[in-house]
NUGU-930241 format. One record per atom (N, C-alpha, C, O, CB): residue in three letters; atom name; y, z, x. Coordinates in steps of 0.02 Angstrom, whole numbers, plus 50000, padded with zeros to 5 digits. Each point is the difference from the previous one (the first is absolute). Glycine has a CB too. Layout:
+-----+------+-------+-------+-------+
: res : atom :    py :    pz :    px :
+-----+------+-------+-------+-------+
: ALA :   CA :     Y :     Z :     X :
...
+-----+------+-------+-------+-------+
REM end
This chain:
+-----+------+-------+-------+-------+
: res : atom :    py :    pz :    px :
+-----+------+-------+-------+-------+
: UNK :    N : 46458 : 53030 : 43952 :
: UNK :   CA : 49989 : 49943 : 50043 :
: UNK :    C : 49965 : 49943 : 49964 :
: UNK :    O : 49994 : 49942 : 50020 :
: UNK :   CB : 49999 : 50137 : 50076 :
: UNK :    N : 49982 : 49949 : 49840 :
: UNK :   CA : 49951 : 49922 : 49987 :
: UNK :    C : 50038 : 49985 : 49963 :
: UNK :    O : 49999 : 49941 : 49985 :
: UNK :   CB : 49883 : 50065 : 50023 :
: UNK :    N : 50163 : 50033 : 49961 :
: UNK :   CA : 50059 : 49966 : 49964 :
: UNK :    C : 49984 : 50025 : 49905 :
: UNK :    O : 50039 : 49995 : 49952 :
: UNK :   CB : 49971 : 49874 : 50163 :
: UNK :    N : 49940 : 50149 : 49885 :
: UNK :   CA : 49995 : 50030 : 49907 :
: UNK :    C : 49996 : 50073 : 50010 :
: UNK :    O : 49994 : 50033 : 50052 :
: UNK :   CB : 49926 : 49866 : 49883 :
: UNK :    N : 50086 : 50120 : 49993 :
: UNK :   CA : 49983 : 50074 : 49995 :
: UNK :    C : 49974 : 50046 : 50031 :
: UNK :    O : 49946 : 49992 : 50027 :
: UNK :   CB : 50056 : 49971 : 49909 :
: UNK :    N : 50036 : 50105 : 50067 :
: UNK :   CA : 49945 : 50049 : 50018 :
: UNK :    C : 49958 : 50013 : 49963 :
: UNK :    O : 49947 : 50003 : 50030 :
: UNK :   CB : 50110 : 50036 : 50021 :
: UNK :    N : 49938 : 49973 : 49885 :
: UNK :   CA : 49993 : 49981 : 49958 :
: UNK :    C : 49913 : 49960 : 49991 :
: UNK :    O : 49945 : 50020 : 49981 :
: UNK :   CB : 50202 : 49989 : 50026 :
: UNK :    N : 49869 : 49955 : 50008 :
: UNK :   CA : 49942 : 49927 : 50004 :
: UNK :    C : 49956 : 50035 : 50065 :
: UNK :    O : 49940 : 49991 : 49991 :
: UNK :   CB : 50151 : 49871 : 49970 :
: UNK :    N : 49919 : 50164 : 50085 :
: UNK :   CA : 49969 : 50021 : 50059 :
: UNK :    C : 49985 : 50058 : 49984 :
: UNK :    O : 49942 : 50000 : 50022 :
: UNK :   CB : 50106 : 49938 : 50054 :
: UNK :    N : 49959 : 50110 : 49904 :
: UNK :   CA : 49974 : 50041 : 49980 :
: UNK :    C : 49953 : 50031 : 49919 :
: UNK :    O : 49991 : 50055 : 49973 :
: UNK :   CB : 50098 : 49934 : 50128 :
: UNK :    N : 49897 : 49956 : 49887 :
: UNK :   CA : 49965 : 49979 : 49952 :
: UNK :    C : 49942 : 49981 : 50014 :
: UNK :    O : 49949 : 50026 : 49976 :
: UNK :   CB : 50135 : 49953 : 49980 :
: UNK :    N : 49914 : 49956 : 50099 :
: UNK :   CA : 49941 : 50001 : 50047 :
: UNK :    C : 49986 : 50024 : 50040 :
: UNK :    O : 49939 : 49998 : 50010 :
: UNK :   CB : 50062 : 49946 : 49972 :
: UNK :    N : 50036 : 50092 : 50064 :
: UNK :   CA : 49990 : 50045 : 50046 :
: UNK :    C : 49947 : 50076 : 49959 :
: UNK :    O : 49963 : 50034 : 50036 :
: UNK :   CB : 50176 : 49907 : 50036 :
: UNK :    N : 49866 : 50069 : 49874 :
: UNK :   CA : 49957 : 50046 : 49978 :
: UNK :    C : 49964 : 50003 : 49924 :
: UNK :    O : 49979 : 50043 : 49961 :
: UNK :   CB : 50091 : 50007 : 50127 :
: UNK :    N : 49939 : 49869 : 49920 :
: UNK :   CA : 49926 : 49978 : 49942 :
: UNK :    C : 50018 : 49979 : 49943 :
: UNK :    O : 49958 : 49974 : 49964 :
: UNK :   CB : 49972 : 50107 : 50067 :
: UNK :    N : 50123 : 49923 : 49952 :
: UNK :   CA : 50023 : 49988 : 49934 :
: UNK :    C : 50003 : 49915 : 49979 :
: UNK :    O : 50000 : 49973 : 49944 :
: UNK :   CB : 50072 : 50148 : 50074 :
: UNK :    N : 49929 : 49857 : 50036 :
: UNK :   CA : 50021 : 49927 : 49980 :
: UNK :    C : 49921 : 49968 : 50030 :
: UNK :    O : 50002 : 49986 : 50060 :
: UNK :   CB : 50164 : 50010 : 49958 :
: UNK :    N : 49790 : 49996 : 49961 :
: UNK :   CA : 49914 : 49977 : 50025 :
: UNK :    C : 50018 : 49915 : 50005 :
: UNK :    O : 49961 : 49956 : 50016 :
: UNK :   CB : 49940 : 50151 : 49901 :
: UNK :    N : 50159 : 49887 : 50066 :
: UNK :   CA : 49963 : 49916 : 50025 :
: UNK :    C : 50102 : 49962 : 50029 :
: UNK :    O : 50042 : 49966 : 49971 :
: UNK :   CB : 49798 : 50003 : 49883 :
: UNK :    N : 50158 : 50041 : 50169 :
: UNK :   CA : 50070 : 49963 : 50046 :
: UNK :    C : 50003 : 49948 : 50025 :
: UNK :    O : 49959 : 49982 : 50043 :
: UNK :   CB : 50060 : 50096 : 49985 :
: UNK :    N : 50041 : 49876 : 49949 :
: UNK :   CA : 49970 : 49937 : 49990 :
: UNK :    C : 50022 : 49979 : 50063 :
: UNK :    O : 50049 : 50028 : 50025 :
: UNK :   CB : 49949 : 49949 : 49849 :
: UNK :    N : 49961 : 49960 : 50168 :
: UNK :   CA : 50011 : 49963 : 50054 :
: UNK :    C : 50078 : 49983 : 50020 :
: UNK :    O : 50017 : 49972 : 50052 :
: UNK :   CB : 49867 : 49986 : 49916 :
: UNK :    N : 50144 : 50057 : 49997 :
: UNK :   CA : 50097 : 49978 : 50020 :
: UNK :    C : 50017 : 50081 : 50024 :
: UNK :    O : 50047 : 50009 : 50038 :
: UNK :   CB : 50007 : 49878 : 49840 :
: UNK :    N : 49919 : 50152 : 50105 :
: UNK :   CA : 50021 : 50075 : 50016 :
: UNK :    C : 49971 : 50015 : 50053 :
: UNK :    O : 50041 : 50018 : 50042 :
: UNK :   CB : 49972 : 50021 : 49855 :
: UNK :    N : 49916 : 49964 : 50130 :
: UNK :   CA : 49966 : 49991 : 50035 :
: UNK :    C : 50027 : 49968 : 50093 :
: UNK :    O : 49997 : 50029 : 50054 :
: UNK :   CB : 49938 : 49967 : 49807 :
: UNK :    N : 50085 : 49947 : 50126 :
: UNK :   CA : 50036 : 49945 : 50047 :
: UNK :    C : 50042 : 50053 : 49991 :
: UNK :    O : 49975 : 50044 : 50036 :
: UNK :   CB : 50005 : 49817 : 49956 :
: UNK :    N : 50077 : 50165 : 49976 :
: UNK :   CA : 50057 : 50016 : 50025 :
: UNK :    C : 49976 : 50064 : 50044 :
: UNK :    O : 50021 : 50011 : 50057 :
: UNK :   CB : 50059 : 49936 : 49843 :
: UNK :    N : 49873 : 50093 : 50066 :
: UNK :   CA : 49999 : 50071 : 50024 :
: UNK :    C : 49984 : 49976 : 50094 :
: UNK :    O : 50018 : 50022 : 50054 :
: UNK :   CB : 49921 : 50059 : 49802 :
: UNK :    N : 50024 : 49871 : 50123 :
: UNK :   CA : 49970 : 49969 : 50088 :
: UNK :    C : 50053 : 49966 : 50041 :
: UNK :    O : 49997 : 49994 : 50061 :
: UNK :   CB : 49884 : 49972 : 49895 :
: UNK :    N : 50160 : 50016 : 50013 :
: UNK :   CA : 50051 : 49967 : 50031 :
: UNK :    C : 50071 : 50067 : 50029 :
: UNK :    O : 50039 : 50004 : 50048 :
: UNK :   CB : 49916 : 49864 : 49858 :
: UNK :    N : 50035 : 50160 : 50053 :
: UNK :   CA : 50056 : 50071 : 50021 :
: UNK :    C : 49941 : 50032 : 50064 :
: UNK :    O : 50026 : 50032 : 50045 :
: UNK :   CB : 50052 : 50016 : 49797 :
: UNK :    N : 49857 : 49943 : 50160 :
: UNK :   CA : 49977 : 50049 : 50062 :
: UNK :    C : 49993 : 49954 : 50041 :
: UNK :    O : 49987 : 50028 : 50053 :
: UNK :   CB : 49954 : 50066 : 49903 :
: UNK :    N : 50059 : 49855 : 50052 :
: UNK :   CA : 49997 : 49930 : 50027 :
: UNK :    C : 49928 : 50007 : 50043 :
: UNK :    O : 49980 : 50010 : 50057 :
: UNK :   CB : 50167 : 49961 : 49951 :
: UNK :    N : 49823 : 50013 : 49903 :
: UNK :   CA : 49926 : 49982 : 50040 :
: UNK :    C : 49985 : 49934 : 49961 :
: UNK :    O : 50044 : 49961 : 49981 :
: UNK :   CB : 49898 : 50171 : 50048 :
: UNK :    N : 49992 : 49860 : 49960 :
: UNK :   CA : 49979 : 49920 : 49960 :
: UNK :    C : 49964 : 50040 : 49940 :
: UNK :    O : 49977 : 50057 : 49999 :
: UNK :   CB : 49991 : 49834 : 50115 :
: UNK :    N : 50035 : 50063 : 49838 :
: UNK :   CA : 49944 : 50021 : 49962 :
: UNK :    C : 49918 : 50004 : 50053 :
: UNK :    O : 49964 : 50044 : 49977 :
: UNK :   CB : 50116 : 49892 : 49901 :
: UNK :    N : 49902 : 50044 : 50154 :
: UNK :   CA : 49950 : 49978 : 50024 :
: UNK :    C : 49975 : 50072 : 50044 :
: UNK :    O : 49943 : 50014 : 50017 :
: UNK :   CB : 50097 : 49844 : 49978 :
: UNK :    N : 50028 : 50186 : 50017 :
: UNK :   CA : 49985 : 50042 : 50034 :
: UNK :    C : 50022 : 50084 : 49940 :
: UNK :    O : 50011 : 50057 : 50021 :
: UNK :   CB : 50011 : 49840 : 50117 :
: UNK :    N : 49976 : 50085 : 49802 :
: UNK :   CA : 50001 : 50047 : 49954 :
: UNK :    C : 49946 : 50018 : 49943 :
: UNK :    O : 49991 : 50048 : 49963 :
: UNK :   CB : 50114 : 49922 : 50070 :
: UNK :    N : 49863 : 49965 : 49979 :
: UNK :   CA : 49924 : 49992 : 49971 :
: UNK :    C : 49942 : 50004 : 50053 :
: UNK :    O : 49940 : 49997 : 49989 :
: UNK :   CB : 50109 : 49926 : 49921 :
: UNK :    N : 49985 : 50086 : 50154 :
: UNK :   CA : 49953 : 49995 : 50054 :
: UNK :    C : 49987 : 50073 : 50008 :
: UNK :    O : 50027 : 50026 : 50049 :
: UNK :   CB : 50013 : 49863 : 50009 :
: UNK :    N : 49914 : 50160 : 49891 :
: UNK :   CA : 49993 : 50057 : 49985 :
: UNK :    C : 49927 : 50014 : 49969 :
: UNK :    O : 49975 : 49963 : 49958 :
: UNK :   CB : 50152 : 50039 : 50034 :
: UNK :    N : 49841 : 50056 : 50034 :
: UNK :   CA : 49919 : 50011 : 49969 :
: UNK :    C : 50009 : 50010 : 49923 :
: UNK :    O : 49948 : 50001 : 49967 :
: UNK :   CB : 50000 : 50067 : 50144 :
: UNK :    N : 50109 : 49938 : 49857 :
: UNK :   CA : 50021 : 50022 : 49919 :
: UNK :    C : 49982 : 49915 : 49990 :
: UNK :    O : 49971 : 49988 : 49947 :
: UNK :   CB : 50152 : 50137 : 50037 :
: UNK :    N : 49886 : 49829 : 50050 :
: UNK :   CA : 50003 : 49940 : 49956 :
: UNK :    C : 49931 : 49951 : 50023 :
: UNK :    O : 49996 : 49939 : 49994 :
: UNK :   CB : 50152 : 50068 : 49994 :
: UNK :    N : 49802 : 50039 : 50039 :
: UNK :   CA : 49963 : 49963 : 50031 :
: UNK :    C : 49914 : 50006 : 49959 :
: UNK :    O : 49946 : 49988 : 50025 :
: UNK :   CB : 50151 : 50030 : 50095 :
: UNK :    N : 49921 : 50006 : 49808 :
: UNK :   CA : 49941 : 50036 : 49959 :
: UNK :    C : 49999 : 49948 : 49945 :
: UNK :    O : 50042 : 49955 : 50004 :
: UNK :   CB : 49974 : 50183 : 50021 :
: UNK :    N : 49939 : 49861 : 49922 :
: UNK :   CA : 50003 : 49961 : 49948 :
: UNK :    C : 49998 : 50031 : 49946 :
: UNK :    O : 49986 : 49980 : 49943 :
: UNK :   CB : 49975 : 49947 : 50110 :
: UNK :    N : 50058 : 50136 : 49971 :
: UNK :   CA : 50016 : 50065 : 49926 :
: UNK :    C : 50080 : 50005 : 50018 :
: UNK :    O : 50026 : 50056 : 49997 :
: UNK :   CB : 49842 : 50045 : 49993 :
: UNK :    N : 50171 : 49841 : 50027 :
: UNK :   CA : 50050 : 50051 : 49992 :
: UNK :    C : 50052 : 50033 : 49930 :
: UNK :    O : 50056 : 50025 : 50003 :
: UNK :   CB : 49930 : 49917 : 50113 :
: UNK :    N : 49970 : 50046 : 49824 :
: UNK :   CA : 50019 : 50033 : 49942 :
: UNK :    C : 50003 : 50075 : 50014 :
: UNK :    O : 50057 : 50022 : 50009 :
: UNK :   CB : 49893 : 49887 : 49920 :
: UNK :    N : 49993 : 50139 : 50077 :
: UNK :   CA : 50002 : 50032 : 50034 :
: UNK :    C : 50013 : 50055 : 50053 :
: UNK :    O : 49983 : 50058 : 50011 :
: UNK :   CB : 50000 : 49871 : 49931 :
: UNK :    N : 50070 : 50005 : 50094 :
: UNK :   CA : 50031 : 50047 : 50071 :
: UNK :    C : 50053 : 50028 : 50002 :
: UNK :    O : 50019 : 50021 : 50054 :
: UNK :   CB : 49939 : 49919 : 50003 :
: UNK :    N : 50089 : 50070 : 49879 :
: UNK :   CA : 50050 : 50008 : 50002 :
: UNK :    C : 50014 : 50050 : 49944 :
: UNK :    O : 50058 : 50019 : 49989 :
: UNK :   CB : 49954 : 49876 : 50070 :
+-----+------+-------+-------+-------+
REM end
């Protein structure tokens, strides 16, 4: 649905990929049809360690 790899999603889906860039991001949000606003709207992004959290 977001239109790239499985590949690419399952890479972040279990850690491998620590930093995914904002165009991947939008898409992954756009295939669940939410906002970014509501994918960062999460206690994981609400710390100032998030080096860290992941």
């Amino acid at each position: 649905m977001a239109g790239m790899p499985s590949a690419t999603l399952r890479c972040i889906f279990y850690g491998r990929s620590k930093n995914p860039g904002t165009r991947t991001i939008l898409d992954i949000c756009q295939a669940l049809n939410i906002t970014l606003y509501d994918f960062f709207d999460d206690p994981v992004f609400k710390t100032t360690d998030l080096e860290g959290s992941y």
